[in-house]
Backbone bond lengths (Angstrom), bond angles and torsions (degrees), N, CA, C in turn:
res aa  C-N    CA-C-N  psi(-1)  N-CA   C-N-CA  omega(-1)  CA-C   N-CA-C  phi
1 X - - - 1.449 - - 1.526 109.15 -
2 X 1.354 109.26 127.55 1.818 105.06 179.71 1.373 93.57 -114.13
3 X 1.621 118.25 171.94 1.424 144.03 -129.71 1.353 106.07 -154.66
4 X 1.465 132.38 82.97 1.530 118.23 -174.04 1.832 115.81 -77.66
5 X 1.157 104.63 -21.82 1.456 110.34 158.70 1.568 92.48 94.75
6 X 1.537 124.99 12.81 0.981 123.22 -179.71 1.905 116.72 -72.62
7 X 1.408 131.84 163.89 1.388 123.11 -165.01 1.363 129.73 22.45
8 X 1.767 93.98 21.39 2.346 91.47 151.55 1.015 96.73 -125.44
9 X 1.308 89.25 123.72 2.149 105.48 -177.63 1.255 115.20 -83.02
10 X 1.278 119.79 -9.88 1.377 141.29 169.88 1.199 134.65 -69.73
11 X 1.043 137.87 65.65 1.607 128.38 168.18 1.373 131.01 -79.71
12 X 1.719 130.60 158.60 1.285 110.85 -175.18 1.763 75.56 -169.11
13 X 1.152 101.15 129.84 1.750 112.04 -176.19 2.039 97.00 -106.31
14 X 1.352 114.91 147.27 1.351 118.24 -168.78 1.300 94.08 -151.22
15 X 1.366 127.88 138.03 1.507 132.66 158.41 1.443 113.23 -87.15
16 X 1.558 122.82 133.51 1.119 139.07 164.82 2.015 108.58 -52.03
17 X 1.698 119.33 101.48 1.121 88.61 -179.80 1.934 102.49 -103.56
18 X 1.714 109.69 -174.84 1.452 112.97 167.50 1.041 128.45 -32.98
19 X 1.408 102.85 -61.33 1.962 113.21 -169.63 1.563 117.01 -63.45
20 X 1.782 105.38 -17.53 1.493 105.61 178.17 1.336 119.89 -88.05
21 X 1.353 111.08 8.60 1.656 114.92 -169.63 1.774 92.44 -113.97
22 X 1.112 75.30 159.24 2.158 96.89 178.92 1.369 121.23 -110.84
23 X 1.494 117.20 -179.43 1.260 114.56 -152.50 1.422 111.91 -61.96
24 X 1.194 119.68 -24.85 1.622 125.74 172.78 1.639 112.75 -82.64
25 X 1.259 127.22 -15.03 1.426 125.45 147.79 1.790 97.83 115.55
26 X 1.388 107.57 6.66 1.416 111.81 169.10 1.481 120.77 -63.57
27 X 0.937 134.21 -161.10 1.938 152.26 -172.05 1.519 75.36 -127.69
28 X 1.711 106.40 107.63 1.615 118.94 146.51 1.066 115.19 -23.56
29 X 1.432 136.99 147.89 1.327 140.57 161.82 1.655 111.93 -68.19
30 X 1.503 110.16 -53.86 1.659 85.97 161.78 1.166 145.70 -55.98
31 X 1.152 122.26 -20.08 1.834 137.01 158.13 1.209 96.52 -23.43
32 X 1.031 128.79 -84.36 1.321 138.70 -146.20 1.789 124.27 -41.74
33 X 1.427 79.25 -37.53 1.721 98.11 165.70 1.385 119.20 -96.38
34 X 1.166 127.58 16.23 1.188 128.78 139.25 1.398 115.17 -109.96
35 X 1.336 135.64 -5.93 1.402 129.61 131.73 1.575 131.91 -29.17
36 X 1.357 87.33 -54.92 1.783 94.78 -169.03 1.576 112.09 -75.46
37 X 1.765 102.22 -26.26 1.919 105.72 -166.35 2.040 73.74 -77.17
38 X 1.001 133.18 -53.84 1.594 107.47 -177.65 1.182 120.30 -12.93
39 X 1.562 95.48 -86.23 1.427 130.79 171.72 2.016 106.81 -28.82
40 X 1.047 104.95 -27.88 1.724 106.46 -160.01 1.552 89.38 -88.82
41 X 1.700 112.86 -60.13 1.661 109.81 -168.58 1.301 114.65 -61.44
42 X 1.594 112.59 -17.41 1.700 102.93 -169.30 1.557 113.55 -84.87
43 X 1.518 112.10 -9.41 1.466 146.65 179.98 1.904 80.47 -89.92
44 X 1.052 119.45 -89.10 1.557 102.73 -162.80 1.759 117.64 -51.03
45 X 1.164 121.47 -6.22 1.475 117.28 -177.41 1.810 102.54 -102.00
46 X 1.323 94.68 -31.82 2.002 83.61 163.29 1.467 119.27 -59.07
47 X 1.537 116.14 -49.99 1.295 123.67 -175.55 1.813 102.98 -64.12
48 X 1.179 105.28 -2.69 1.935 112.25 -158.57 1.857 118.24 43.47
49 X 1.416 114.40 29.19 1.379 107.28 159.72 1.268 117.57 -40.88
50 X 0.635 116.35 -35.70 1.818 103.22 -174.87 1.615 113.26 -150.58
51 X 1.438 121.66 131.64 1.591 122.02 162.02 1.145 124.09 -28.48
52 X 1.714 134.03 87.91 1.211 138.45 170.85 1.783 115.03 -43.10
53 X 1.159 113.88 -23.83 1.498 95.51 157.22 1.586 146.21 -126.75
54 X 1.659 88.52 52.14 1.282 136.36 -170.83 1.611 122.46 -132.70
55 X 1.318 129.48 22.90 1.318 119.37 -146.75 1.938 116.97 -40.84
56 X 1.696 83.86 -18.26 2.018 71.97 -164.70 1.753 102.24 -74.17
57 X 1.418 123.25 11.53 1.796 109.79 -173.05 1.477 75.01 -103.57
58 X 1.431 139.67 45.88 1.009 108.03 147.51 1.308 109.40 -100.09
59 X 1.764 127.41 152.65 1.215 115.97 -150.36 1.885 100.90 -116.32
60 X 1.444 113.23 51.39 1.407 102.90 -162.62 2.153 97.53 -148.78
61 X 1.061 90.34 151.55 1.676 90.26 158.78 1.158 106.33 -153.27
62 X 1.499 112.88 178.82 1.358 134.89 -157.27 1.991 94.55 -80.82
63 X 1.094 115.57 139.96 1.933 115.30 141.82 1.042 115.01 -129.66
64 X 1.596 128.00 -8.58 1.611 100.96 169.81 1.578 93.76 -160.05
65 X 1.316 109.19 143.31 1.921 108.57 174.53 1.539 79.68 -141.77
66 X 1.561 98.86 157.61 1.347 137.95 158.14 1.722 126.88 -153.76
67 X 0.933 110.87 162.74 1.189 139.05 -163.54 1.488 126.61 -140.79
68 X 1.678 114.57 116.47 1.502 115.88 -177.92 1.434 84.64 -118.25
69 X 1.702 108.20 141.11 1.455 118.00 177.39 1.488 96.13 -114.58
70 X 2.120 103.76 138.02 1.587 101.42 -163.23 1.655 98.86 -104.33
71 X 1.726 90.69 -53.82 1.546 113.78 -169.76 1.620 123.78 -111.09
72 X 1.028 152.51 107.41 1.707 130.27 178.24 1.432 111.25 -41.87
73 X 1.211 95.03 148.53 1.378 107.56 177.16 1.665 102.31 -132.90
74 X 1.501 117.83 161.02 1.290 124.03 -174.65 1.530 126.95 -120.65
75 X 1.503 106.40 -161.46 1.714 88.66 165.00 1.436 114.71 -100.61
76 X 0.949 140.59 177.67 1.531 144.25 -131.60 1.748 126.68 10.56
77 X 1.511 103.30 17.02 1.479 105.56 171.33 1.889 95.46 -58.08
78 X 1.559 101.00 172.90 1.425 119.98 170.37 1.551 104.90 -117.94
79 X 0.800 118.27 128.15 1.606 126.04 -173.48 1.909 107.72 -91.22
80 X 0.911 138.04 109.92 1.707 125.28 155.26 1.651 101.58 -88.77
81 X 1.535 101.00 119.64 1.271 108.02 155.54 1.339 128.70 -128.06
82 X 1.731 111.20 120.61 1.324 134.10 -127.54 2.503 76.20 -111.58
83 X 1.475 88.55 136.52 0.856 102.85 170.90 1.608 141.98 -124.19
84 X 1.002 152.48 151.11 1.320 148.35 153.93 1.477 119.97 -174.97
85 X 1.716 95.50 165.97 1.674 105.20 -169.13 1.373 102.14 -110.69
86 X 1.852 97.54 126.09 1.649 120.28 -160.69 1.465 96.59 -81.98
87 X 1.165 119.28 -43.40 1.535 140.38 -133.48 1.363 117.43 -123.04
88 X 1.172 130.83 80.41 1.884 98.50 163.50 1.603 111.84 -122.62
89 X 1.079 91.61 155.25 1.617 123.19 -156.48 1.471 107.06 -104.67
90 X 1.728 103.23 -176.34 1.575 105.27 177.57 1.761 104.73 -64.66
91 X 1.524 101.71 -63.08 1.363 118.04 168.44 1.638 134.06 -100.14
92 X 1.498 103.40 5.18 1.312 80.00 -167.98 1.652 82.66 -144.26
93 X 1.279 126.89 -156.51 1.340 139.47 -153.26 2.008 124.43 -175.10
94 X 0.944 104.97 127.91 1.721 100.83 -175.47 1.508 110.30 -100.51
95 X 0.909 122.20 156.06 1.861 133.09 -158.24 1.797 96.00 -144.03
96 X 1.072 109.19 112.76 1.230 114.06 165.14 1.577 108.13 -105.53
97 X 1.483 117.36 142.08 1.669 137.72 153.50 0.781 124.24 -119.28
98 X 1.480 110.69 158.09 1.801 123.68 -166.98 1.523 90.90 -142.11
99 X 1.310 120.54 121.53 1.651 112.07 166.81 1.415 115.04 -121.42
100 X 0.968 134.06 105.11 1.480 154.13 147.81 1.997 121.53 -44.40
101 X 1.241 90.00 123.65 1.505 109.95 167.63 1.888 94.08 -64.55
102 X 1.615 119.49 105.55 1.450 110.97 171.38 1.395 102.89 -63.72
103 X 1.680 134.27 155.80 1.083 156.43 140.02 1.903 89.75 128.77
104 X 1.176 114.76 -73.80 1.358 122.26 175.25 1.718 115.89 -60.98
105 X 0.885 112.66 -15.14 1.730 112.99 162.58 1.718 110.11 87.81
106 X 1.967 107.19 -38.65 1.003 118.47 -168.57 1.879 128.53 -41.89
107 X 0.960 117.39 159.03 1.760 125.68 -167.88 1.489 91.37 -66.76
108 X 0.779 157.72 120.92 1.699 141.18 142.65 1.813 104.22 -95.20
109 X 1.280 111.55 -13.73 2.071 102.55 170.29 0.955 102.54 -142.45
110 X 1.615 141.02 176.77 1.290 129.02 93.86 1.344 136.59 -109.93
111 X 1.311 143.26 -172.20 1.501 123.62 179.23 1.529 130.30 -161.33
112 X 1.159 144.07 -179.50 1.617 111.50 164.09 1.730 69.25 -166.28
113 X 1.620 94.40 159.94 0.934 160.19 155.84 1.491 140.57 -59.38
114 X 1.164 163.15 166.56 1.678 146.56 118.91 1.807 86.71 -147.53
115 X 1.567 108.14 129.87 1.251 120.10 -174.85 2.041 100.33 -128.87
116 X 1.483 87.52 128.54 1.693 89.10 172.58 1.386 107.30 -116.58
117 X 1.950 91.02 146.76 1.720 109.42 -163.39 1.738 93.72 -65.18
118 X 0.987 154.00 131.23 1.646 164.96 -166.73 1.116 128.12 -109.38
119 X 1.291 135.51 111.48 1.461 114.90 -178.86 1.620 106.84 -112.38
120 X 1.637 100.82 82.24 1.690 110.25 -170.31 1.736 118.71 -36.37
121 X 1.259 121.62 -64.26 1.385 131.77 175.98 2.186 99.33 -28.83
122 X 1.292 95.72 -62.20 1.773 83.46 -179.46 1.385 119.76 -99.38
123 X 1.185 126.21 3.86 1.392 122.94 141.33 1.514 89.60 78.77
124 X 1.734 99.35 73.94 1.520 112.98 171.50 1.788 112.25 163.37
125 X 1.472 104.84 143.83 1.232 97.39 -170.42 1.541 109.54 -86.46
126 X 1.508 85.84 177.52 1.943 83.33 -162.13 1.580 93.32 -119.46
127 X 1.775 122.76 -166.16 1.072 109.51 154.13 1.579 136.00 -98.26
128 X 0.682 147.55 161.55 1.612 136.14 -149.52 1.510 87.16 -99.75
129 X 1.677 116.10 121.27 1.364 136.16 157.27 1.705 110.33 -45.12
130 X 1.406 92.44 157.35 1.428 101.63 -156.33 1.465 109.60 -83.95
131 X 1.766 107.25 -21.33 1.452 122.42 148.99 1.704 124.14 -36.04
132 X 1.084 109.45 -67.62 1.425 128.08 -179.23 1.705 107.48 -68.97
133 X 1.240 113.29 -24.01 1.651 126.08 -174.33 1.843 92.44 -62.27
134 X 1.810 106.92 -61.57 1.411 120.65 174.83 1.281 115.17 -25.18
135 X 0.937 86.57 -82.57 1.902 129.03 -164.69 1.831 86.22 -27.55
136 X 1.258 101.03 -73.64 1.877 125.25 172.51 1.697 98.74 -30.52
137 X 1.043 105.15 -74.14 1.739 106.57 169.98 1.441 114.12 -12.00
138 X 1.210 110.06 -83.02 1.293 116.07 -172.50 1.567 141.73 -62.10
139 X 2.022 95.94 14.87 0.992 111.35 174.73 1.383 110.58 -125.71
140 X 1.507 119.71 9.34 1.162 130.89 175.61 1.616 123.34 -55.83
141 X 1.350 114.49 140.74 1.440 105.87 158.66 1.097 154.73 -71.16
């Protein structure tokens, strides 16, 4: 399966390292989801959701990730992970990824996301300002 990278405005390049691969020399299956939250914060610090050297003003958490595995990937592969937001909601928002083996182009994941705007201190989500609604826009597919 190839990947033209067309309508994800998002990119975020990652190297495959040692410690993330397993006894058969693949990219762990949990990797991947710490691939994509990369891919997600470097997307939330363009939009400036939240003080990068502050992580807790960021105002969001996770409710659902998944992961379809296409291709293996290894250690010193280069990962492109192609991003954008499918979805937005009252409060919350969907994030789709596509990660590519760089040089060969090929699918090696894909994944999504749904993240709600949070207001941690009272322990409940809020609705996502019309600021942050934008911001989301411009990463749409």
């Amino acid at each position: 399966m190839k990947f033209n990278g067309l309508n994800y405005p998002h990119l975020f390049r990652r190297q495959v390292f040692l410690y993330e691969t397993d006894a058969f020399g693949h990219t762990n299956n949990v990797t991947f989801f710490g691939y994509m939250e990369s891919a997600r914060f470097e997307l939330f610090k363009e939009i400036r959701l939240f003080d990068p050297t502050d992580v807790l003003t960021c105002p969001l958490i996770l409710a659902h990730a998944e992961c379809d595995y296409r291709k293996i990937s290894r250690y010193d592969d280069t990962l492109l992970i192609y991003s954008r937001v499918s979805d937005i909601r009252k409060s919350s928002f969907l994030i789709e990824h596509v990660m590519l083996r760089e040089g060969t182009e090929d699918v090696i994941a894909t994944g999504k996301v749904v993240m709600v705007y949070y207001h941690h201190k009272k322990n409940e989500a809020r609705p996502l300002p019309k600021k942050v609604k934008k911001a989301l826009q411009a990463y749409a597919g």
